[in-house]
Structure formats: C-alpha cells, structure tokens
N, C-alpha and C positions, 0 to 999 in steps of 0.2 A: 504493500500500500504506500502511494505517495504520501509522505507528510504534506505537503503543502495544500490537498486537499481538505482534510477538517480545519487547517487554520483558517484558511479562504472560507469556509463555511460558517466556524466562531466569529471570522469578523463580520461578516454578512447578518449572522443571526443579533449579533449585538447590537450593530445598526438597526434593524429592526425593531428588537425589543425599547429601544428609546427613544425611537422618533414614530415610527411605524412605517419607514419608509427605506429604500433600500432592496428588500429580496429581490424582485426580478430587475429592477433598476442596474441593480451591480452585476448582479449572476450572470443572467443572459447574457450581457456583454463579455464578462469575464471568462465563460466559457466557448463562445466564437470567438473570439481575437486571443485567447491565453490560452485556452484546451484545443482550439480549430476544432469544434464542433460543426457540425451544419445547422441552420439556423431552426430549422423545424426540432430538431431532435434538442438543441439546448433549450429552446421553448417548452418542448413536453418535458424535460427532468428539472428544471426551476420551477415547473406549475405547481411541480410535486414535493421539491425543495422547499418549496413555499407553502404548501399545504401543509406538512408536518410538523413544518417549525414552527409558525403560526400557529398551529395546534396547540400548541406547547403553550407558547407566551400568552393567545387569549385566552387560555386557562388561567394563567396567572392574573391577568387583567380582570377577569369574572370574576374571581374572589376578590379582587379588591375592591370592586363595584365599579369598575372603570368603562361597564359597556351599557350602550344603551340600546335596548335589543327594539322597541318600535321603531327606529332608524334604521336597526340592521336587516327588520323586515320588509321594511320600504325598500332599501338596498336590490336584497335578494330578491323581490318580485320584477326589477327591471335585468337585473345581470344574467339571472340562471340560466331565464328562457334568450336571453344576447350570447349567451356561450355556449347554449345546445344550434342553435341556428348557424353561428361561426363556423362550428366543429362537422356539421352537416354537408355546408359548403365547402370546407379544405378538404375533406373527403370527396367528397362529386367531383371537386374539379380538379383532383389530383394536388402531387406536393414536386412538380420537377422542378429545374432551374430555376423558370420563370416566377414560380410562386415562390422558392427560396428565398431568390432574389429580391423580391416583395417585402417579404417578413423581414427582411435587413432591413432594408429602406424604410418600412413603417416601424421597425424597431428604432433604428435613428430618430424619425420624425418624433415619436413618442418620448426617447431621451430628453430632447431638445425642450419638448412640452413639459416635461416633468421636472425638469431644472426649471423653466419659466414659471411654473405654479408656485414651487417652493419661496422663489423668490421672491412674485407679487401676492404669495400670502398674508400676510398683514394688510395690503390694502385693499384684498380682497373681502376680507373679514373686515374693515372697516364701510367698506359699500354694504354689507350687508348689514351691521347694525345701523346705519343712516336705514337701510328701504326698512326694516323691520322696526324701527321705532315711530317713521314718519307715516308709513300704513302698516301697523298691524294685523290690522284682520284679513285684509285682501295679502300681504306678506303669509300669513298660515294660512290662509285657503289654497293658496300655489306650492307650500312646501310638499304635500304628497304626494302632486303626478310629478313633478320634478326631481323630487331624491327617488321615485321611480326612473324617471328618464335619465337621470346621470345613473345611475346601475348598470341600465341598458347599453348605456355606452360605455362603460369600464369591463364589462362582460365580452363587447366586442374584442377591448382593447388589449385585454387581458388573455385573451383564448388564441389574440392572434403572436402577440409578441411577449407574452406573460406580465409583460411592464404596465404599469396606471394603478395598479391596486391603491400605492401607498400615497405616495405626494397627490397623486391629480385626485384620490377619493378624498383626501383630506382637505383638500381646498377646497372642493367642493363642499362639502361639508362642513367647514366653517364659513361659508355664504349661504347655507342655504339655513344652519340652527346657529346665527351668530353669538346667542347668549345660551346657549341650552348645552353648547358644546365646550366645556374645559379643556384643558391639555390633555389632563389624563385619560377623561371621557375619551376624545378627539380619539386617540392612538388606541386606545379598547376597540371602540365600536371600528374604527377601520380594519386591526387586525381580525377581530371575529368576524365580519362580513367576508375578507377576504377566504377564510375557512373554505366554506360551502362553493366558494365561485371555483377557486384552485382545481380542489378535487375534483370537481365537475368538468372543466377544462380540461386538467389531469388525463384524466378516466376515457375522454375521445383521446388525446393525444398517444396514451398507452397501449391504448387498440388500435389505432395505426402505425406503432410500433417508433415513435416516436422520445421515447426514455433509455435512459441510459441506466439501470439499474445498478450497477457495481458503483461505479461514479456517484450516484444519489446516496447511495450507504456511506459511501467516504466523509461528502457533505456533511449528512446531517450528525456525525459522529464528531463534527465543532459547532453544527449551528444549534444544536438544541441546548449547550449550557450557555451558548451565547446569547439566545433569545430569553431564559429565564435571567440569566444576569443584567443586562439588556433592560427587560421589565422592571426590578427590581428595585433598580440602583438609579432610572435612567431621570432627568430634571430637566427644567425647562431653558435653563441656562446653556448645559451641554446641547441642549437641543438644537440651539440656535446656533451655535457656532458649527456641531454637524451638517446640519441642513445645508449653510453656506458651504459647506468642504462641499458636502455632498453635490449639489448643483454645480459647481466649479469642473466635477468630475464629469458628469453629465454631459455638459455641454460640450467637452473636449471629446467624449466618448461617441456621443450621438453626431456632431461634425464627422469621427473620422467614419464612422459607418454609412453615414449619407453620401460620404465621398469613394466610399469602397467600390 
C-alpha cells in the first residue's frame, strides 16, 4: 500500500470535517492530475470517498445538533431525483473520449465556480438577510421550491463531476436561510444532505464500473479520522482562513483543467 494515499485522504477528510467543503473539490482533481485516473472512474471513487466519510463526520455533526434535517429534506427532494436522471443519461449515451472529455471540462468549470462561491460568501449571505428582512413572508414563501431547485442542480453537478456538494450547497444555503443557518448548523446540514446524494450517484457510477475499489480502501483508511477530527476541533476562524487557501487552490486547479 502506498503511504501517500491515507495521508491524501486524512487531509481531505479534515478539510471536510471543518468547513464542509473540500471532498470532491480536492479529490477529483487530485486523483486525475496526481493518480492519472480517467475522469469518469475518479468521479465514481470520490462519490464514494465522499459518501463514507461524510458518513462519519455527519454522525458526529447529529449528535451535536448541528443538522437541520427540514432543509436536508428540501435538499434531497430536488438532488436525488437530478442524480438518478444524470446517471441514466451517462449510461444511454455512453462514457468515450468525448464524454471524458466533458466531465474534465465541466469538472474545471465547476472548480472555478466553487472557488467563486466560497469567496462571495459573505456577500452572499449579506443579500440574503437584506431580501429576508425587507420581505419576509414572500422571502419564506420562495425558500421551498428553491432549496428544492438548488438540490436539483447540485445533484446534477454532483453525479457529473462529484464536485458542488460542499462550497456551492453552502452558499446556497446561507442565501437562501440567512439567519436560520449558523456555522455549525451550515456545515451539518451540508455534510448530511451530501450522505444520500453521494451514494446514490455512487451506486450508478459503480454499476458502470466506474470505482476504483482498492484505491477507495487506501482513502478512507486517512479520511475517516480526518473527518471526525475535522468535526471536532474545526472553528470558524480556521475556517476562514481554509476556505481562502482552499479557493486559491481551486482556481489554479480548475484553470489548469479547462486548459487540459
């Protein structure tokens, strides 16, 4: 067994567990451009990288009280059925070069996006308590089919290049419940939503033979004390100064991929 794969995994999981953001963000790439995966098949073992460990850490988030499951259930009614449609389509139309090629290029594009969230986070979350204090009631009449509708599209986003779970659910999601969502909450409920979407994506991507089994054991033999340490320990301080590393990376990551 490589060492270097549980470390790559522990740090990945840690990232995780402190901001909620990170597993397929890092993974994916790290496994195309460091492991020379092919793009479908490092997609299907980070879906699953990402379902396990996540497992983990929002367990530990749910005893803390840190999830708020009437958002996680808005969530999973637009994602599940956006990731069984996905999965149906990469199947019908095959996985050759062309669609490869694809999932790079929207893996990039997706990068690029997930750095941009992280960063106009805060003024994101600032638009939304302005519209949520200035209308109210018509603000909560729209937050249900919408935290439906941003599902729907994370479930796309998710199933295609494993990436959006973490940063673009959370932005979302601090615009859409500006005051309902804390830090801690925030990073709960994003990693428990992510749970049910992974494995489901997962679960097509493994029946098309799209995992990398031996490699996934490596993974999660660092990410799973990473992701409880990660929950643990993780604050809103180190947060912020993660998030900026993390987008820095991002952006340089998703660039070289758009250029691949």
């Amino acid at each position: 067994m490589d060492w270097i794969n549980p470390v790559a995994g522990f740090v990945v999981g840690l990232l995780v567990g402190i901001t909620g953001v990170g597993g397929g963000s890092l993974m994916t790439p790290l496994l195309v451009l460091v492991f020379g995966m092919a793009p479908a098949v490092a997609v299907g073992t980070d879906l699953w990288f990402a379902a396990i460990t996540k497992l983990v850490g929002g367990t530990v988030h749910h005893q803390r009280g840190g999830v708020d499951w009437q958002v996680v259930r808005r969530l999973a009614m637009g994602s599940l059925p956006a990731a069984v449609l996905t999965l149906a389509w990469l199947h019908a139309s095959g996985l050759g070069p062309v669609k490869q090629g694809l999932i790079l290029h929207m893996l990039g594009v997706v990068l690029v996006l997930t750095a941009l969230a992280m960063l106009l986070k805060k003024q994101l979350h600032a638009v939304g308590q302005r519209l949520r204090s200035s209308a109210p009631e018509r603000f909560k009449g729209v937050q249900p089919p919408l935290t439906v509708l941003a599902g729907a599209l994370l479930g796309f986003l998710v199933t295609l290049t494993s990436v959006g779970a973490g940063a673009l659910g959370t932005v979302m999601l601090v615009y859409l419940y500006p005051f309902r969502m804390t830090p801690t909450r925030l990073v709960g409920t994003d990693i428990v939503h992510a749970i049910p979407l992974t494995m489901v994506a997962g679960m097509g991507h493994l029946w098309m033979g799209n995992v990398d089994l031996p490699l996934l054991g490596q993974l999660l033999l660092g990410s799973i004390p990473g992701i409880v340490l990660g929950s643990l320990v993780g604050t809103r301080t180190s947060e912020l100064y993660l998030r900026r590393a993390i987008a820095a990376v991002l952006v340089a990551v998703g660039a070289k991929l758009l250029l691949a």
